[in-house]
N, C-alpha and C positions, 0 to 999 in steps of 0.2 A: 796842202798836199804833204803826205807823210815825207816820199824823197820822188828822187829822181830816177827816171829806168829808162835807161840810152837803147838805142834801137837805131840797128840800121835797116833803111829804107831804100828799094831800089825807085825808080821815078814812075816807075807804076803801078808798085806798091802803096806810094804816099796817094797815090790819085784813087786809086780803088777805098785807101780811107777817107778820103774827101766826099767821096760819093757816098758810103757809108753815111758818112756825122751829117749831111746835106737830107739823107734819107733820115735818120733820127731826127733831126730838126723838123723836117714836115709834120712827120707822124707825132712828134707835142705837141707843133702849132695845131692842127687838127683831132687830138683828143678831147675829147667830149669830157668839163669840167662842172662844177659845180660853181657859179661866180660868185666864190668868197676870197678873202684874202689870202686866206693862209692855198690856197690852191694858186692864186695866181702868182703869190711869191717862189711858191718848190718850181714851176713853170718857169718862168721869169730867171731863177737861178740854174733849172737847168739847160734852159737857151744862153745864156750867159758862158756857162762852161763850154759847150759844144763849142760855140763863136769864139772865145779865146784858142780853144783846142787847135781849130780849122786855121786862126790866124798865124798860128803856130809852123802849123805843119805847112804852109804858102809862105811864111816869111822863111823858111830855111830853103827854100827852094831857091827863093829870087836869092837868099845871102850865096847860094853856093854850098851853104851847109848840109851835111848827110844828117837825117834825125836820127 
């Protein structure tokens, strides 16, 4: 990650992007791939991102923290 970009979120805001990154995650799991490596690795990493993303935006929540 080049830096950081602070953003505040109201508590309906952060849900509408959960739902959001929840919706992007379907739609890789369910993209039609070719089964080779190098597809299942950019997959694999971009499932990766989302899920840290989302853990992200749910652990500021439960801390109390505005993202």
């Amino acid at each position: 990650m080049d830096g950081l970009l602070q953003v505040e979120l109201s508590a309906q805001e952060r849900d509408v992007l959960l739902r959001g990154l929840r919706y992007v995650r379907s739609a890789i799991m369910l993209e039609m791939r070719d089964p080779v490596p190098a597809d299942e690795m950019r997959r694999s990493v971009n499932l990766d991102e989302i899920q840290l993303l989302a853990q992200r935006l749910q652990a500021s929540d439960a801390m109390g923290v505005r993202v």
